[in-house]
C-alpha positions, 0 to 999 in steps of 0.5 A, spaced: 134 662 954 128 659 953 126 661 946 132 660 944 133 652 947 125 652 943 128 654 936 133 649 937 128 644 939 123 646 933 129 645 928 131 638 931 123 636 931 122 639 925 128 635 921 126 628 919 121 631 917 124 636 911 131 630 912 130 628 904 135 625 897 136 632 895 138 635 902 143 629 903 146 628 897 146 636 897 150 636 904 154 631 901 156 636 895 159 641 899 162 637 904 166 634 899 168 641 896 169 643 903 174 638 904 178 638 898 180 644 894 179 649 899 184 644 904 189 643 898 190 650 900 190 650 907 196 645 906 200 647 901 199 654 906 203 649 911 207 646 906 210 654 905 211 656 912 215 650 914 209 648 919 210 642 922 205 636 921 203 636 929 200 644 927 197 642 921 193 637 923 191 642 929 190 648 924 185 642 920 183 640 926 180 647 928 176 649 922 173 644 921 170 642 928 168 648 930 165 651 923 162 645 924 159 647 931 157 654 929 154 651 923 150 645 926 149 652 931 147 657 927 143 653 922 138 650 927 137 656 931 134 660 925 132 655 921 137 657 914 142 653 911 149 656 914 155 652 913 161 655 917 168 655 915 174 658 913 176 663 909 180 660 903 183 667 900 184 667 907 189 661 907 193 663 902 195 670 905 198 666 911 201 662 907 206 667 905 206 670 911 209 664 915 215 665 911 217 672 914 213 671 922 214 666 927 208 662 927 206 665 934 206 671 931 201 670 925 196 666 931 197 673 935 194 677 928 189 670 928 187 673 935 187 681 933 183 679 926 177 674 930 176 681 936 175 686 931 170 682 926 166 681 933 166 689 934 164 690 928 158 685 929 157 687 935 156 695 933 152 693 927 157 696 923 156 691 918 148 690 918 148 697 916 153 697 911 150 691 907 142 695 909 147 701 904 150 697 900 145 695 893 144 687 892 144 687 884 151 690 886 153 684 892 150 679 887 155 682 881 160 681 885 157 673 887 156 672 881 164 672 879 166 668 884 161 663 882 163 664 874 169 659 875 165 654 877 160 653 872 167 654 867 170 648 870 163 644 868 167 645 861 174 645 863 173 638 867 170 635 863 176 637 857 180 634 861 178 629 863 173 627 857 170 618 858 169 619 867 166 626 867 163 627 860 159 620 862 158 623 869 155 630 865 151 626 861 147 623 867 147 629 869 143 632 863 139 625 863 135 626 869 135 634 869 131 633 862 125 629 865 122 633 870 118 628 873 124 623 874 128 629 876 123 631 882 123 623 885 132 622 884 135 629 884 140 630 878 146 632 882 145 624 886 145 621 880 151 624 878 155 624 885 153 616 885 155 615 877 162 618 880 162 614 885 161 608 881 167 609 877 172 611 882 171 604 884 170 601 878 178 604 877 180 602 884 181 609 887 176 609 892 182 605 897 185 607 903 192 604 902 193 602 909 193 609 911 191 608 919 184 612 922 188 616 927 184 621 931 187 629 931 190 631 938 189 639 937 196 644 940 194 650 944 198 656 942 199 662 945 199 669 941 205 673 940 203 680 939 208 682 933 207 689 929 209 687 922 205 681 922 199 685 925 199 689 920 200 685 914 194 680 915 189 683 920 186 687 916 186 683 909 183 677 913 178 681 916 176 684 910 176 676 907 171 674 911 166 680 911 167 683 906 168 676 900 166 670 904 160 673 908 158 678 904 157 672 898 153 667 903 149 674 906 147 675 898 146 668 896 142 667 902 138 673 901 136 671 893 133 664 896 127 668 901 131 668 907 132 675 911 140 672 914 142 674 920 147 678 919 149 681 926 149 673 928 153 671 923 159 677 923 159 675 930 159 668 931 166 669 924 169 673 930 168 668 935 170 662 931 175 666 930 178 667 936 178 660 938 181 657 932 186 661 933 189 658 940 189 650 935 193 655 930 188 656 926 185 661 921 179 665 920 172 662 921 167 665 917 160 663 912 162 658 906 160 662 899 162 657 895 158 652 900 151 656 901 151 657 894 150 649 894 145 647 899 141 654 899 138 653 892 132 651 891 134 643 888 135 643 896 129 643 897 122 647 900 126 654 903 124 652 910 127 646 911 133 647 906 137 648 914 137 640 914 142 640 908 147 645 913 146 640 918 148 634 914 154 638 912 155 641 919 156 633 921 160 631 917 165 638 918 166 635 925 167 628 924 172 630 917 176 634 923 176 629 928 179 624 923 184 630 921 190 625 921 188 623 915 185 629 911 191 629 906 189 621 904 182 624 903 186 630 898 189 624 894 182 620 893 178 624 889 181 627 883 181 635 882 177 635 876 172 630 878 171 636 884 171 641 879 165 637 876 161 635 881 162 643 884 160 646 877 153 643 877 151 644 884 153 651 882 148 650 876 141 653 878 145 658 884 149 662 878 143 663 874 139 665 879 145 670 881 145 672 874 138 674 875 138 678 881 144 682 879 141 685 871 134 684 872 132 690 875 136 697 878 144 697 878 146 694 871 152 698 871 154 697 878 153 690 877 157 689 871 163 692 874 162 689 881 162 682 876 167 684 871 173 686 877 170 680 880 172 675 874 178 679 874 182 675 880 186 683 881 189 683 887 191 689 891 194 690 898 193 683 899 186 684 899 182 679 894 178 681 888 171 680 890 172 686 895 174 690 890 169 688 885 163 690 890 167 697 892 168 698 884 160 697 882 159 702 888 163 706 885 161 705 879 154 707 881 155 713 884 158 716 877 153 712 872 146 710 875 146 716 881 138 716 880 137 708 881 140 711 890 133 715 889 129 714 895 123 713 890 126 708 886 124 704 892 128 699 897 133 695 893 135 691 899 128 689 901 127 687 893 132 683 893 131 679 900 124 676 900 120 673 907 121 667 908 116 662 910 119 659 916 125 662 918 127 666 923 128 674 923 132 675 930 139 678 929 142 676 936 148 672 937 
């Protein structure tokens, strides 16, 4: 307990210090992602089963608290960028799943999905499959879950060529002078620039919408085979195998030694509690530490500071649920896509990078093509698909790149941090 209050105190007193533009304005980028794109889901989710507002606003209420909790958590006590959230493939499949179960039979499989991510993480089940599994494979897999984001770089600014293609060229502006770029990050400049047109075009205005806090429902499971059967495995394999296994791979790539038996743990735990507010998965954000792990955050050992920022806003966004739908309607979609594709710049090179450079390239390229592919089978997402494939793949095509000779491909593709912690205890 000692250790553990000291590591979380040394991060607290550390955190002015790394506190910078870049990992502000970086927490911001994936807060603003976070709350829009991704809750459109978990509301046209709702919308689909006919769930009633009080329960959407306690299932928005839950994901965004208490992943902000474990971020603010996780992301001090090993001094990584972690940010928690929800599975957003996980969204979708409840979604469907509202229109045949009760709502107290998808929380019964919400509870069951939360006690087996725990037992896997518990038994280090994961831990050893991620020690197993090639990182040029798990990062062909990362790789095409980021793709679309660095395509909507292109398609945004198409579709909206004046705002986003000024915002781009400022962008590109700052990024072009190396010395302007160190002092004020491209990716403020731009974030400021939108900023800046959405009040010149008279969006950025509440409507008269009221500043409600959420009252959270507790719900009590009701335990019903067909929905037990229909979602637990695919929500459990969403958030090991897609979501966490993509912020293990991205957080490995930028120096760190994730904490992998932690972060498995604490989805199943975040799970669990969201499901007595009526909520799904809790699980590491993907697309969320791809923002705030690079290196524009900043230094390796104080990129945390960037998590915090994002595990902040997570629980005042959830507190403020009442009006997350108004939040949705202020910020357009394609000026999201924008902002998203160029934090995702420098994060999907280096994915690019880890994943054809040295062994595995065959794997990789399948992991990344059936990735790119979107397929779906079994109400299981392509990115499980793809690191299954590129395995495959592997085994067939590239059996001496799996030679104990050919060295430790894990170890190579996860360096020593300076700073960060190396327990990997819940």
């Amino acid at each position: 307990m000692t250790s553990e209050r000291s590591a979380w105190m040394g991060s607290l007193r550390d955190f002015p210090k790394h506190l910078s533009v870049a990992s502000v304005s970086n927490g911001i980028i994936a807060w603003l992602f976070g709350v829009t794109g991704p809750l459109l889901i978990v509301l046209q989710s709702a919308a689909k089963g006919n769930v009633t507002m009080d329960v959407t606003i306690s299932w928005i209420f839950s994901i965004y608290v208490v992943g902000g909790v474990l971020t603010l958590g996780m992301s001090l006590y090993y001094r990584q960028p972690i940010p928690v959230a929800f599975s957003i493939p996980g969204a979708v499949l409840v979604g469907s799943s509202l229109m045949q179960h009760t709502f107290a039979e998808v929380v019964g499989a919400y509870f069951i999905t939360g006690l087996l991510v725990v037992v896997l993480g518990v038994t280090g089940i994961v831990k050893r499959i991620m020690k197993i599994l090639p990182m040029p494979i798990m990062m062909g897999m990362v790789s095409g879950v980021l793709l679309p984001f660095g395509i909507d770089i292109i398609t945004s600014t198409v579709e909206a060529p004046l705002p986003n293609g000024a915002i781009l060229a400022v962008y590109l502006l700052f990024s072009a002078f190396p010395l302007l770029a160190k002092r004020f990050p491209p990716l403020l400049a731009a974030l400021l620039a939108a900023f800046l047109l959405l009040y010149l075009s008279g969006m950025l205005q509440a409507n008269g919408a009221a500043f409600t806090l959420a009252k959270p429902q507790v719900f009590l499971p009701s335990f019903d085979p067909g929905a037990i059967g229909e979602l637990v495995i695919p929500l459990t394999l969403t958030v090991i195998a897609i979501q966490n296994a993509q912020g293990i791979g991205l957080l490995g790539t930028s120096g760190y030694q994730p904490p992998v038996n932690a972060m498995t743990n604490w989805s199943g735990i975040g799970s669990l509690i969201n499901s007595f507010f009526g909520a799904h998965s809790a699980c590491i954000a993907g697309p969320m530490t791809a923002i705030i792990s690079g290196s524009d955050t900043g230094p390796r050992e104080g990129r945390y500071v960037a998590a915090v920022i994002v595990g902040i806003l997570w629980i005042l966004f959830g507190v403020f649920a009442p009006i997350a739908a108004m939040m949705t309607q202020i910020v357009p979609a394609h000026l999201i896509k924008l902002l998203g594709g160029l934090a995702m710049v420098g994060v999907l090179a280096g994915s690019l990078a880890s994943s054809f450079s040295s062994r595995f390239k065959l794997g990789a390229l399948f992991s990344f093509i059936i990735t790119v592919s979107g397929v779906s089978l079994f109400h299981i997402g392509a990115p499980f698909w793809g690191l299954a494939g590129g395995t495959l793949a592997s085994l067939v095509l590239e059996r001496a790149d799996f030679s104990p000779s050919a060295g430790n491909q894990q170890a190579k593709g996860v360096k020593k941090g300076g700073n960060e912690r190396e327990s990997d205890s819940a």
